[in-house]
C-alpha positions as CSV (number, residue, x, y, z in Angstrom):
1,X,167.8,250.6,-21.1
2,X,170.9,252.5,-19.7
3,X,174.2,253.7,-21.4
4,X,175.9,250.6,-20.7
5,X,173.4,247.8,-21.2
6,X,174.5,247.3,-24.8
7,X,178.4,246.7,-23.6
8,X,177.2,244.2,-20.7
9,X,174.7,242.4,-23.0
10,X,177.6,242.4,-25.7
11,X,180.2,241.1,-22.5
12,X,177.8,238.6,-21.7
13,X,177.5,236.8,-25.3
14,X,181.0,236.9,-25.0
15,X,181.4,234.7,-21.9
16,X,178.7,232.2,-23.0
17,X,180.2,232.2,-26.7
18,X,183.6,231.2,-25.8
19,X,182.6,229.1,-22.0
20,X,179.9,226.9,-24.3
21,X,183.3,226.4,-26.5
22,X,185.4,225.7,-23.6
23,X,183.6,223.2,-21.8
24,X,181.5,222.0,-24.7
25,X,184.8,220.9,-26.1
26,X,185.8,222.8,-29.4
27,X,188.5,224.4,-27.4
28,X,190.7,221.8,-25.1
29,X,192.7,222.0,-22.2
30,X,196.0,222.8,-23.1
31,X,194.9,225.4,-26.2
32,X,195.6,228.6,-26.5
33,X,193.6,230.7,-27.9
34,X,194.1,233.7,-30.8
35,X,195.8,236.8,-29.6
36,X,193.6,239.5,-28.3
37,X,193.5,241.8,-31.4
38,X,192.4,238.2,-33.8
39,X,190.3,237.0,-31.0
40,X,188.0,240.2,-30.7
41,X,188.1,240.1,-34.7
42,X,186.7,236.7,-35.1
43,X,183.9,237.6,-32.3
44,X,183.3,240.8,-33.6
45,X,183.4,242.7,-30.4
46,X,185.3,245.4,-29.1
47,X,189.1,244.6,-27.3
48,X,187.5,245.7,-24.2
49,X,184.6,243.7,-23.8
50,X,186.3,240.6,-24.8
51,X,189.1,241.4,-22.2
52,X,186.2,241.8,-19.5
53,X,184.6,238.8,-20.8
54,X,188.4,236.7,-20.3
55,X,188.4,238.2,-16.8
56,X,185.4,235.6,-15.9
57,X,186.4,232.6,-17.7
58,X,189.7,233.2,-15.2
59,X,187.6,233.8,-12.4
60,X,185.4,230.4,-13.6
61,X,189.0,228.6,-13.8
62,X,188.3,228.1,-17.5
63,X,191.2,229.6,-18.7
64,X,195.0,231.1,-17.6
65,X,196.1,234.4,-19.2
66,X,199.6,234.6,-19.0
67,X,201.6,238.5,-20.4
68,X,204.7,236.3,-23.2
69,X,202.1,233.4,-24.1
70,X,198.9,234.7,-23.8
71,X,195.6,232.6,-22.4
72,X,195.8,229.2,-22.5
73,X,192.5,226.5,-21.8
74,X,193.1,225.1,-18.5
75,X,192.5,221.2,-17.3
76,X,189.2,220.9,-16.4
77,X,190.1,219.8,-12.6
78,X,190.7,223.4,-12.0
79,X,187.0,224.5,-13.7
80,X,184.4,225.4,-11.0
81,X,182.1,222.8,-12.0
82,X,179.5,223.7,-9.2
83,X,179.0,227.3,-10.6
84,X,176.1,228.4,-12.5
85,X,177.3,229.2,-15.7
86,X,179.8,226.1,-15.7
87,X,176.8,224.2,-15.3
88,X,174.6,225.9,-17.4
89,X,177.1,225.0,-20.3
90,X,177.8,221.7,-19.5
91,X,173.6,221.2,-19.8
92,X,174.0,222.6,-23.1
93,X,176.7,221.4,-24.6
94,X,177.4,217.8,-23.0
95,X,175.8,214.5,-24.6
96,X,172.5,214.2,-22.1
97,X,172.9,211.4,-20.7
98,X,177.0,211.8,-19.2
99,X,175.8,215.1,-17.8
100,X,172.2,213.6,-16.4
101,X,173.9,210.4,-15.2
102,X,176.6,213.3,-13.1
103,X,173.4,214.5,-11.9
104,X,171.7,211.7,-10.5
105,X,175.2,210.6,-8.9
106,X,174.9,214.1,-7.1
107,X,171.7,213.6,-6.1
108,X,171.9,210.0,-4.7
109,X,174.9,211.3,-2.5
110,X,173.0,214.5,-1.0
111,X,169.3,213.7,-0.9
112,X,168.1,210.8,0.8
113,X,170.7,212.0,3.4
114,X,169.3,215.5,3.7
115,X,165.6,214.0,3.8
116,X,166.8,211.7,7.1
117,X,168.2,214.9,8.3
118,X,165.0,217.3,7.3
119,X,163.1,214.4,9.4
120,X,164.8,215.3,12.2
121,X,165.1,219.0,12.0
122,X,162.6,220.4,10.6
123,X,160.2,222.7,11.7
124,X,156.4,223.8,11.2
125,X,157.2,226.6,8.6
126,X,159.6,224.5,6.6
127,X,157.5,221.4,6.6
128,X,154.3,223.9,5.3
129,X,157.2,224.9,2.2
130,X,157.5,220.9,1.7
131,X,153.8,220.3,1.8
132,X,153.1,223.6,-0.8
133,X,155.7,222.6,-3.5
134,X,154.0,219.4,-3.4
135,X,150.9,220.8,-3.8
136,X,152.1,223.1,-6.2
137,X,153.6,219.8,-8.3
138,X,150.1,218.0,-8.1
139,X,148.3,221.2,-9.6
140,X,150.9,221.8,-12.3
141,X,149.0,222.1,-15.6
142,X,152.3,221.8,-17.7
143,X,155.7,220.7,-18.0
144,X,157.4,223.7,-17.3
145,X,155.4,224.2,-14.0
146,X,156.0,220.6,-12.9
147,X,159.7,221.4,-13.6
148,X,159.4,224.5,-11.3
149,X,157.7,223.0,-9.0
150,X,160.1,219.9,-8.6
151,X,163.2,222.0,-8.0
152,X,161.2,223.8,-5.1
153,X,160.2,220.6,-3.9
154,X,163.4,219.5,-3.3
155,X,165.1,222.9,-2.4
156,X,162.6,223.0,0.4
157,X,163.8,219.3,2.1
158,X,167.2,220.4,1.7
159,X,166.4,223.7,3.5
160,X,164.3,221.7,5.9
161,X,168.0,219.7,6.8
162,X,168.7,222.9,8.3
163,X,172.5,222.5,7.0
164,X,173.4,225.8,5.3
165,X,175.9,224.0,3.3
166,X,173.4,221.6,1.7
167,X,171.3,224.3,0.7
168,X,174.1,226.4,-0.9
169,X,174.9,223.5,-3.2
170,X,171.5,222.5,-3.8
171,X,170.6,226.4,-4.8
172,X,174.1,226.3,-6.9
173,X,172.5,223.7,-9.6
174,X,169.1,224.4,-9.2
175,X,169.3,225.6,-12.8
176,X,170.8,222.5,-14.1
177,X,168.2,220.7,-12.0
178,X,165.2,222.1,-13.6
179,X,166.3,221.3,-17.1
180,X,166.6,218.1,-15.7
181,X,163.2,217.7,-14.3
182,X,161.9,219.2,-18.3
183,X,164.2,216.6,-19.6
184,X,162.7,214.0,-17.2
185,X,159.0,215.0,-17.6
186,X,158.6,215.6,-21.1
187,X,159.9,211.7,-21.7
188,X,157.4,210.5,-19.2
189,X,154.1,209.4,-20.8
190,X,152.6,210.8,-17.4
191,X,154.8,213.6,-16.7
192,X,153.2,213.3,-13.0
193,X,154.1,210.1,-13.1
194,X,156.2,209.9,-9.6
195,X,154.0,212.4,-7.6
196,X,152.9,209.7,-5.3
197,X,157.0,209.1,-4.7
198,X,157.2,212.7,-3.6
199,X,154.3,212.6,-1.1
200,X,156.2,209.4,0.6
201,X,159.0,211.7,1.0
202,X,156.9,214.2,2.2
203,X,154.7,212.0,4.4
204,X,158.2,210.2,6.0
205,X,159.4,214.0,6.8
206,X,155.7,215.1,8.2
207,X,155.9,211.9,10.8
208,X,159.9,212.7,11.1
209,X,160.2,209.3,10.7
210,X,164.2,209.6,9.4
211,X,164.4,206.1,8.3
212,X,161.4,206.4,5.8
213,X,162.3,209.2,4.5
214,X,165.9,208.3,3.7
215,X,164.3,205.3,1.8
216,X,161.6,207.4,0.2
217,X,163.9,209.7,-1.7
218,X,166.5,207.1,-2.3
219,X,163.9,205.6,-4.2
220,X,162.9,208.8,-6.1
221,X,166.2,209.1,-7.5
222,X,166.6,205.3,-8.5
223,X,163.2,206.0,-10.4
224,X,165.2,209.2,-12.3
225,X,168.1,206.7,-13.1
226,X,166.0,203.9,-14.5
227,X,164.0,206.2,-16.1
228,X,166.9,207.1,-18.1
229,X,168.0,203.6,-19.1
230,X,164.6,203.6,-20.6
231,X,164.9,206.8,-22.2
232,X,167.8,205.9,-23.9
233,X,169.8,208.8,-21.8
234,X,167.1,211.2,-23.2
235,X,166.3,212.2,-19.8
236,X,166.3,211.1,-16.0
C-alpha cells in the first residue's frame, strides 16, 4: 500500500457516501448541503478529502458549488445518468423494479437493433467471441458465472454491430447490467433457463440472417420483462 492509498480509499467512501445519498434520495434537488467545516465533521473526514470528493459529484453533475451559498443538489436532468458510479448507485439505492424496468427499456431500444446490425457486420473473430460467451454461459456452474457470462454475451453482439458508439454505451452499464443478470438468475428456478433464447440470437447472427436475429433478441428481452411481472419486480 503506498503513502496515499489511505487518503484515496478515505476520498472514495466519500463520493459513494454522499452520491448513494444524492441519488438514492435522502438529499433532493434543490438542497444544500452543510458548510464545508459541518460537512467534513459529520463524515468524519478531513476538509481536504471531502473537497476532492465534491470535485466528482460536480464533475458527475450531482451537485453545484457556488463561493456566497455553498453546494447545492442539482435536478437530476443535469446528472450523468449513463456513468458508472451514477449507475452503480441508482442499482443500490433505487426500488428494483423502477431501476430494472429503465433497464430493460434500454435494452429493447439498443439490442435487437445491434443484433440485426451484428448480422450484417460481423466478422469471423467477433462471431468466435459470440459463440464463446455462449459457451461460456451453458458451462456456468453458478449464478455469478452465468451473470458474467451474460454481460459478455451481449457485449460481444454489440461489438459485433461494429458501431463504436453502441459499444461505448453498452461497456458504460455493463456493471449495472450484471447485477441485473444476478438479479434475474437467482429468481429463475432454472437460472439457465433462457440459454436456448441466446443460441437463436447467436444462430440468427452465425447465418447473418438480420431479420432473425432482430426477432431473437427482441424476444430475449420480452422474456426479462415478463420475467419481472412474475417476480414481482424482484428481478428481470
Amino acid at each position: 500500500m503506498t503513502a496515499n492509498e489511505p487518503q484515496l480509499n478515505i476520498h472514495r467512501q466519500v463520493v459513494d457516501q454522499l452520491g448513494k445519498m444524492i441519488v438514492g434520495g435522502s438529499l433532493v434537488p434543490g438542497d444544500l448541503l452543510s458548510s464545508e467545516e459541518q460537512l467534513a465533521e459529520q463524515l468524519a473526514v478531513s476538509r481536504s478529502a471531502l473537497r476532492e470528493a465534491m470535485k466528482v459529484l460536480g464533475a458527475k453533475g450531482l451537485i453545484e458549488s457556488r463561493q456566497k451559498t455553498g453546494a447545492r443538489v442539482r435536478e437530476r436532468r443535469f446528472w450523468h445518468q449513463l456513468d458508472a458510479k451514477v449507475l452503480e448507485w441508482r442499482f443500490a439505492t433505487m426500488p428494483t423494479k423502477a431501476f430494472v424496468a429503465e433497464l430493460i427499456e434500454m435494452r429493447e431500444i439498443i439490442e435487437p437493433a445491434a443484433a440485426a446490425a451484428a448480422a450484417k457486420k460481423r466478422d469471423r473473430d467477433q462471431l468466435e467471441a459470440i459463440g464463446t460467451a455462449y459457451q461460456a454461459m451453458a458451462d456456468a456452474s453458478d449464478r455469478d458465472a452465468w451473470a458474467k457470462a451474460d454481460v459478455e454475451f451481449h457485449s460481444a453482439v454489440l461489438n459485433a454491430a461494429n458501431n463504436e458508439l453502441m459499444s461505448s454505451l453498452f461497456n458504460v452499464v455493463a456493471t449495472a447490467l450484471h447485477s441485473f443478470f444476478q438479479l434475474s438468475a437467482r429468481a429463475a428456478v432454472d437460472f439457465k433457463y433462457s440459454l436456448p433464447q441466446h443460441f437463436n440470437v447467436y444462430d440468427a447472427i452465425r447465418k447473418r440472417s438480420a431479420l432473425q436475429a432482430r426477432a431473437a433478441m427482441q424476444r430475449l428481452v420480452d422474456d426479462s420483462r415478463r420475467h419481472l411481472r412474475q417476480s414481482g419486480g424482484a428481478a428481470a
